[in-house]
Each structure stands twice: as structure tokens, then as C-alpha cells.
C-alpha positions as CSV (number, residue, x, y, z in Angstrom):
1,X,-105.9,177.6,-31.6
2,X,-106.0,179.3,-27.9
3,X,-103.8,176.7,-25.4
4,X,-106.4,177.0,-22.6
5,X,-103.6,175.5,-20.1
6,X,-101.5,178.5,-20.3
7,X,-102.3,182.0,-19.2
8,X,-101.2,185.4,-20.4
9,X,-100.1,187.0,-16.7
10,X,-98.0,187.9,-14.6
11,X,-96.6,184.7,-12.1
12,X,-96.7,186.9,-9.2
13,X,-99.8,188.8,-9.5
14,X,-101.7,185.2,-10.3
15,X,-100.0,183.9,-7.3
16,X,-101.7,186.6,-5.1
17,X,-105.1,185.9,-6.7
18,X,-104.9,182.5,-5.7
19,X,-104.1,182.9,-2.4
20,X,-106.5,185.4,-2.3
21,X,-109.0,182.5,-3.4
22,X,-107.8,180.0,-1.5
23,X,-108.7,182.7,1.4
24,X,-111.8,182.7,0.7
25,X,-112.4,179.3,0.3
26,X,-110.9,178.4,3.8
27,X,-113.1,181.6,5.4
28,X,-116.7,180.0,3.5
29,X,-115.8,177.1,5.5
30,X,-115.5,179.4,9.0
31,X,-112.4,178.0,9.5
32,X,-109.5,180.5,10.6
33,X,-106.8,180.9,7.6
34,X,-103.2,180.0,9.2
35,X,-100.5,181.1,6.5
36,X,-97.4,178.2,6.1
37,X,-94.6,178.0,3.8
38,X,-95.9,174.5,2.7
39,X,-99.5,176.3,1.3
40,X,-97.7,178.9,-0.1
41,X,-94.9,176.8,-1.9
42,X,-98.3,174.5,-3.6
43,X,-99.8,177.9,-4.5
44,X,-96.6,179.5,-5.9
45,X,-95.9,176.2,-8.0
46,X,-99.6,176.2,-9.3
47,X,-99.0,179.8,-10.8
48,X,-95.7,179.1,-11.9
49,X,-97.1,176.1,-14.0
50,X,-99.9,178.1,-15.2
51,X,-97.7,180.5,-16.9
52,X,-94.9,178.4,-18.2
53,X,-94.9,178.2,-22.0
54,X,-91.8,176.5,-22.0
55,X,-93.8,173.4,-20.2
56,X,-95.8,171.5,-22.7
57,X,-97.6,169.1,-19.7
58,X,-101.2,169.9,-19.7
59,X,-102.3,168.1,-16.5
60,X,-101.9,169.5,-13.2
61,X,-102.2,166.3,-10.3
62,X,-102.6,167.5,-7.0
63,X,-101.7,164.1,-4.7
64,X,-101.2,164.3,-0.8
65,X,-103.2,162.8,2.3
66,X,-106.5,163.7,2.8
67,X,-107.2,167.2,4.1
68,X,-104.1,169.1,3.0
69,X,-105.9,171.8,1.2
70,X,-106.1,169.7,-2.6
71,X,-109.8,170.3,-3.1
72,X,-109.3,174.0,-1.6
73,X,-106.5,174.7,-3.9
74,X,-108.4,173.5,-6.8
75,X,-111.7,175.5,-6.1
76,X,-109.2,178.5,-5.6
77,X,-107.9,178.0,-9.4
78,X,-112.1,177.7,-10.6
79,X,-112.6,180.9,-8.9
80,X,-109.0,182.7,-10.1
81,X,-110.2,181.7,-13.5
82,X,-113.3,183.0,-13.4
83,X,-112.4,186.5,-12.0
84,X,-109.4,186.9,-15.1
85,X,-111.7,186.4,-17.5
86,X,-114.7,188.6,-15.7
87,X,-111.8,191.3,-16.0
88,X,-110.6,190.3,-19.8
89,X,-107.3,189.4,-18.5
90,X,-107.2,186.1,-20.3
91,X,-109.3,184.7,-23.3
92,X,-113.1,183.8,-21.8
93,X,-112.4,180.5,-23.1
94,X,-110.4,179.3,-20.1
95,X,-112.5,178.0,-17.6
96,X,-112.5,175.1,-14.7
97,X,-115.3,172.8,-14.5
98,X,-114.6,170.5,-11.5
99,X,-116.5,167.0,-11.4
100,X,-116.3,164.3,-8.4
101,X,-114.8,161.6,-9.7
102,X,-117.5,159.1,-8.5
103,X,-120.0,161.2,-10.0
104,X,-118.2,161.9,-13.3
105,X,-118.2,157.5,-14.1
106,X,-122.0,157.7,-13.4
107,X,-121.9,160.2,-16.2
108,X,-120.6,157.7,-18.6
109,X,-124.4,156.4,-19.3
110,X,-125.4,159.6,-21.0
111,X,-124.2,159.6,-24.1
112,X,-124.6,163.3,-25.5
113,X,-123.2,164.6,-21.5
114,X,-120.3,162.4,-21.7
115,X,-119.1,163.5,-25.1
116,X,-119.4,167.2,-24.1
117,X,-117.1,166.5,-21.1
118,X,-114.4,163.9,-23.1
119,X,-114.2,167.1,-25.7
120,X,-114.5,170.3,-22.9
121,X,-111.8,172.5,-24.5
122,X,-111.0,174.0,-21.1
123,X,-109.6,172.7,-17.7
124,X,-111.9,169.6,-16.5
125,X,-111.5,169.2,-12.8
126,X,-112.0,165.9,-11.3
127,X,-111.3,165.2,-7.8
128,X,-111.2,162.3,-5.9
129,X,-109.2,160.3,-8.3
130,X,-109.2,156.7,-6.9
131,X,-112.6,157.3,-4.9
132,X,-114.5,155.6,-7.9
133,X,-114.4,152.1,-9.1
134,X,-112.2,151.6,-11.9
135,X,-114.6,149.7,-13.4
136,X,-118.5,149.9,-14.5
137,X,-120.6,146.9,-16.1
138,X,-123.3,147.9,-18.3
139,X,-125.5,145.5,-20.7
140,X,-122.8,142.6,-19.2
141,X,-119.9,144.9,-20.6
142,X,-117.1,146.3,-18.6
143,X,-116.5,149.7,-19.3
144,X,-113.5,151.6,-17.7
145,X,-115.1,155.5,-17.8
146,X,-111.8,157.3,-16.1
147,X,-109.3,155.5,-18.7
148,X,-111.4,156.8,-21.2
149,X,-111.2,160.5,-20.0
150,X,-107.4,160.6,-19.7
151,X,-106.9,158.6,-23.4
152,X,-109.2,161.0,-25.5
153,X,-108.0,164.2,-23.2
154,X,-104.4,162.7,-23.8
155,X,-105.0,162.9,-27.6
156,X,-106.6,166.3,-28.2
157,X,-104.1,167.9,-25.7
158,X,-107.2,169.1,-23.6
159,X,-106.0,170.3,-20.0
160,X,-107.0,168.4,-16.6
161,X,-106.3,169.1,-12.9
162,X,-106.8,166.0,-10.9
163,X,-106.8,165.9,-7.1
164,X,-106.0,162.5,-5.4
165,X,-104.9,160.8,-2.2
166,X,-103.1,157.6,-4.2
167,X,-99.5,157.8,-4.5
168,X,-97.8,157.0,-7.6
169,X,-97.7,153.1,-7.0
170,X,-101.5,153.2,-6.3
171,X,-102.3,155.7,-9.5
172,X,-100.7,153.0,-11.5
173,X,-102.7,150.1,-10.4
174,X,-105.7,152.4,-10.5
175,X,-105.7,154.0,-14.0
176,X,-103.5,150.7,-16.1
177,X,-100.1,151.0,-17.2
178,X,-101.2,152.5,-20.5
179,X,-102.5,155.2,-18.5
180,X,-100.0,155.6,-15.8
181,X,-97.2,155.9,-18.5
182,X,-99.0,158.8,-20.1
183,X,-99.3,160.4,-17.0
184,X,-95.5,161.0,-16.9
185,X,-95.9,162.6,-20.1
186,X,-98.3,164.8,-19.5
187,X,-99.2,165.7,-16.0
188,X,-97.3,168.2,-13.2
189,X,-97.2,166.7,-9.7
190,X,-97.8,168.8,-6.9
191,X,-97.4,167.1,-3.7
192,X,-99.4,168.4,-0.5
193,X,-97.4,168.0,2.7
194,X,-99.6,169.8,5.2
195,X,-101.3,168.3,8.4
196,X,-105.2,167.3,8.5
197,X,-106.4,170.2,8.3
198,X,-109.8,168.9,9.0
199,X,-108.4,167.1,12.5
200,X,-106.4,170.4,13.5
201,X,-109.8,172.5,12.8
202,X,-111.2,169.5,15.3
203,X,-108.5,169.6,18.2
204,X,-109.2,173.6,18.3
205,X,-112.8,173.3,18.5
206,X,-112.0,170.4,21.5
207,X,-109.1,171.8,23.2
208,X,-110.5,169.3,25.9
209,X,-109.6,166.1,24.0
210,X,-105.8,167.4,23.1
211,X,-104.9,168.4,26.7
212,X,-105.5,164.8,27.6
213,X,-103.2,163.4,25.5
């Protein structure tokens, strides 16, 4: 059986892929790529994780303030993924889907689509962790669709990466205790220091508005 949350390569060269991504991602956006020791450190953990056999977790949680470079980062590992295994570097089994969060609940009406995404053997992406409610109603009975992706992905080992603005306090009131407890087990934290990147990108396109202040 492959372990589709471990890869096959070197820690360094996958580090320089992702930040080679996460380039690319900032540049798509037309937004000027300003290198800092707190990106690099989130990119250098991701590959470090990635590689680790030692480390059984099979979750990666990406948590931090809102425009710190989560969603980038994530969209950086899809695309890393996708060129190792376009270049037979790593089995073409590993692959990232990446689903909003408030979307993927919606999804929990169909039943054949929601199967295929509790059983996806390869990294499900979800972002925006907290941004849906934590409960649906349907036919008068609650459902809770985002419980019900960590317990079954919990159980078949199947590997996540989760981005989200709730800290650990919030993620616990949000997902259940159950849940929360599990999470401790299984998932790697990496925290996002950085500034807004969205309100720096702002200031510099109204230099006006900051030279009043």
C-alpha cells in the first residue's frame, strides 16, 4: 500500500519546488514576490514534513490570520505535486485536490460525490476550515458533514492539509472534542506569522493613504 503523505525526495530540492510554486502563485496574482524568513521557515517545514517517514501524522493544518500566504502555500503544494509526478519523481497516485470548505458541506447531499471524496486516497485540501457551519439540517436531521470527513479520513489513514484562521481553542469548539482530540494525533501545525499580505499589497498601491497616518 503506497503512503500517499510521504514523498520519495530530496528535502532540499522539494523545498526549492515549492518556493518556486509559491512564486508563481504570488506572480498569477500580479503581486510583487518579497522573500522573508517567516515564508521561507512555513515552506522549509512543509517539505520537511513531506518527507519525514519517521512522522506518522497524516494531516498537515496550516492556521494563521487571514492573508499570511495559507491558501498560497497550499496551491504551491497542488502544483509541486503535480509537476513530481509529470516527471515520475513520485508514484502518480499522490495528488492534491483542494475543496472550500463551505462548498465541500454543500457536497454532503450527493451521495455517490461525497463517498468519492470521504475515500480520495490522496491529499484532500480543504480550506477555509471554520468558514462553514458546523452544522447542516436535511429532512429535519442534523447532519455535521466536516466531523464526518476527519472521522472516516482519521480511520483509513487518508492524508489532509487543512488551511484555517481558528486557533486551537476555536478548532475545538468548531470540530467537537472527539474531533479536536484526534487532531493532536494526527495533524502537523504550521503556524503563519506574516503581515496581511492583502492590506500591504493595498498600502503600496495607495501610498497616499499610508503617508497620512
Amino acid at each position: 500500500m503506497i503512503d500517499r503523505s510521504k514523498l520519495a525526495v530530496d528535502e532540499q530540492g522539494l523545498a526549492a519546488l515549492l518556493e518556486m510554486a509559491y512564486r508563481r502563485q504570488v506572480a498569477q496574482r500580479r503581486i510583487a514576490y518579497i522573500p522573508n524568513a517567516l515564508t521561507n521557515g512555513v515552506i522549509r517545514q512543509l517539505a520537511h514534513f513531506l518527507i519525514s517517514t519517521k512522522d506518522n501524522r497524516f494531516v498537515i493544518v496550516l492556521d494563521g490570520s487571514p492573508a499570511t500566504g495559507k491558501t498560497t502555500l497550499m496551491q504551491a503544494m497542488r502544483q509541486t505535486l503535480w509537476w513530481l509526478t509529470e516527471h515520475r519523481l513520485v508514484p502518480e497516485e499522490i495528488e492534491l485536490k483542494i475543496y472550500d470548505a463551505d462548498a465541500l458541506a454543500d457536497m454532503r447531499d450527493s451521495t455517490r460525490q461525497w463517498y468519492d471524496l470521504l475515500n480520495w486516497p490522496s491529499y484532500l485540501g480543504i480550506e477555509d476550515l471554520g468558514c462553514e457551519p458546523a452544522e447542516v439540517v436535511r429532512w429535519g436531521n442534523p447532519l455535521y458533514p466536516l466531523r464526518e470527513v476527519f472521522t472516516t479520513r482519521y480511520k483509513l489513514r487518508l492524508p489532509m492539509v487543512v488551511s484555517t484562521n481558528l486557533d486551537s481553542n476555536q478548532l475545538r469548539e468548531h470540530l467537537g472534542l472527539r474531533i479536536a482530540s484526534r487532531m493532536n494525533e494526527m495533524a502537523y501545525f504550521i503556524h503563519f506569522e506574516n503581515t496581511d499580505f492583502r492590506k500591504m499589497n493595498w498600502y503600496s498601491h495607495h501610498p497616499e493613504v499610508k503617508s497620512e497616518q
